[in-house]
Every structure is written in structure tokens, then in C-alpha cells.
C-alpha positions as a printed Julia matrix, in Angstrom:
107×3 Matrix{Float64}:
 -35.57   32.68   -1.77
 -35.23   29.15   -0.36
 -33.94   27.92   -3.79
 -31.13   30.38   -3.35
 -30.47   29.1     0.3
 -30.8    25.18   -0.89
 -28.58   26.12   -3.75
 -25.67   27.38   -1.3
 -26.18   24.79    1.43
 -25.29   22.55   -1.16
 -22.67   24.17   -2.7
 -21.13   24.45    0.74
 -21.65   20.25    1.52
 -19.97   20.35   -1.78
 -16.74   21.96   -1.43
 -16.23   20.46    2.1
 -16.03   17.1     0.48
 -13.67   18.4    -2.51
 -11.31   19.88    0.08
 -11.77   16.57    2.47
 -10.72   14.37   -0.44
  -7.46   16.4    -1.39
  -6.51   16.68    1.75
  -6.65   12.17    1.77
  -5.01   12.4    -1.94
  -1.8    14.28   -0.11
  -1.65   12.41    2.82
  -0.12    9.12    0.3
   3.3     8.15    0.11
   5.02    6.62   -2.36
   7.35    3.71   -0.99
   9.88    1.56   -2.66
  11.53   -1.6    -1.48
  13.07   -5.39   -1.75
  11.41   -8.84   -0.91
  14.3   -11.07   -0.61
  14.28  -15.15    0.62
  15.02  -14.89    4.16
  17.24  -18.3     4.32
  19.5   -17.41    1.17
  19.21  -13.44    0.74
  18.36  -14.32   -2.98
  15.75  -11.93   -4.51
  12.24  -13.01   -5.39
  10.37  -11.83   -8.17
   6.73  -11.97   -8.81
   5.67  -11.61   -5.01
   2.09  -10.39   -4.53
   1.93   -6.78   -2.64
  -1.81   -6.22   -1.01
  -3.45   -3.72    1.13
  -5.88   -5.46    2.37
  -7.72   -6.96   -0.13
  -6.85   -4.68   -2.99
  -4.38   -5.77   -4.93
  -1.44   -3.2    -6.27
   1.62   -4.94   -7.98
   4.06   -7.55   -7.81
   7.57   -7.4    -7.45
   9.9    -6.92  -10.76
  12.82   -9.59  -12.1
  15.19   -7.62   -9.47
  12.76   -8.44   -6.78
  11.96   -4.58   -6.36
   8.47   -3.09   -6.18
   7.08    0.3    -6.1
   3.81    1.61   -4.29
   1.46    4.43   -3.95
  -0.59    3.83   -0.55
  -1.74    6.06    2.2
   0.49    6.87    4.98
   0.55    4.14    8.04
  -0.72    1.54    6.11
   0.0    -2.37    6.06
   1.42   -3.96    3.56
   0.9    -7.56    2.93
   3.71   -9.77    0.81
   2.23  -13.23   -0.4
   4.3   -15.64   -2.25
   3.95  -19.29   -3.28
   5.69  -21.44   -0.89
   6.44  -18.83    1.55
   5.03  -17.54    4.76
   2.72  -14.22    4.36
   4.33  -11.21    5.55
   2.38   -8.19    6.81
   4.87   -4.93    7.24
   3.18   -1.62    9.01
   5.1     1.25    7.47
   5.9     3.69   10.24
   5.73    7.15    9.14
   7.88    8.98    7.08
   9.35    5.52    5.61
   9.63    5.41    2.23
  12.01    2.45    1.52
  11.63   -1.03    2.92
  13.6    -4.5     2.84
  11.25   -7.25    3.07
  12.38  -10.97    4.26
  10.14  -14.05    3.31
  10.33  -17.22    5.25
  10.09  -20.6     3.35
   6.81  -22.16    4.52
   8.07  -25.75    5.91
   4.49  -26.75    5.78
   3.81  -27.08    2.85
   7.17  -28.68    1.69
């Protein structure tokens, strides 16, 4: 008899964390954007997108980038030669316009 109850305690514990993690899984947006040179408005390809320390993709030839991330997250934009940009995404935004900032220091 307590086998049975053991067995459905953790069957229960079970299916609370499947349920738990699709309910995370739908809670992800998928946001697009642009990281343009703030001082000319010219696109840059090949900047580094990060959240946090996880790495997900650089931008494309066009400067345009793509992203799969949970909802109210930061996004960080790194860049040789330019200053690192972190962008909040507010919620419900799904397309943003990124400017990056020439880093006089290191000129």
C-alpha cells in the first residue's frame, strides 16, 4: 500500500514540474530588430547579442538579428570598437532599433 501512495506522490511532483516548465516555454517571445552605428546610421553586421552570459547570435550582413528569449529580458549588444549596449525589452515588444556608440577610448 505505501508503494502505491509513493508511486502517486511522485507522479504528482512529476506533472507539476511538466506543467511548470510549459507554462516558462510559452511565456518566450520572439523579437526582431536593427543595430545600427549611432554617429552615421550605417548598419553593423556581426554584433554579438547576449543574455547574460549565454550567447544567442550575431547580427546578419543587413545588420538584422532575430531572437528567441523570455519575456522582460535584457539584451546585451557587444561590438568591437563600440560601447556595450544593454536594452530591457518592455513587454509586448517584439521589434527593436538598436544604436551603438563608437567607443572614443579605445581610438
Amino acid at each position: 500500500m505505501k508503494k502505491h501512495i509513493l508511486f502517486y506522490i511522485v507522479l504528482a511532483v512529476c506533472m507539476i514540474f511538466c506543467c511548470s516548465e510549459v507554462n516558462a516555454q510559452a511565456q518566450n517571445i520572439t523579437v526582431t530588430g536593427t543595430v545600427l552605428e549611432k554617429a552615421t546610421n550605417k548598419i553593423l553586421p556581426g554584433v554579438n547579442i547576449y543574455m547574460g552570459n549565454k550567447g544567442l547570435v550575431q547580427t546578419d550582413y543587413k545588420g538584422k538579428f532575430t531572437v528567441t528569449v523570455p519575456a522582460n529580458s535584457t539584451l546585451t549588444f557587444t561590438f568591437v570598437g563600440f560601447v556595450t549596449e544593454k536594452v530591457k525589452l518592455e513587454p509586448g515588444q517584439k521589434n527593436i532599433t538598436v544604436t551603438l556608440t563608437e567607443d572614443k577610448k579605445r581610438s
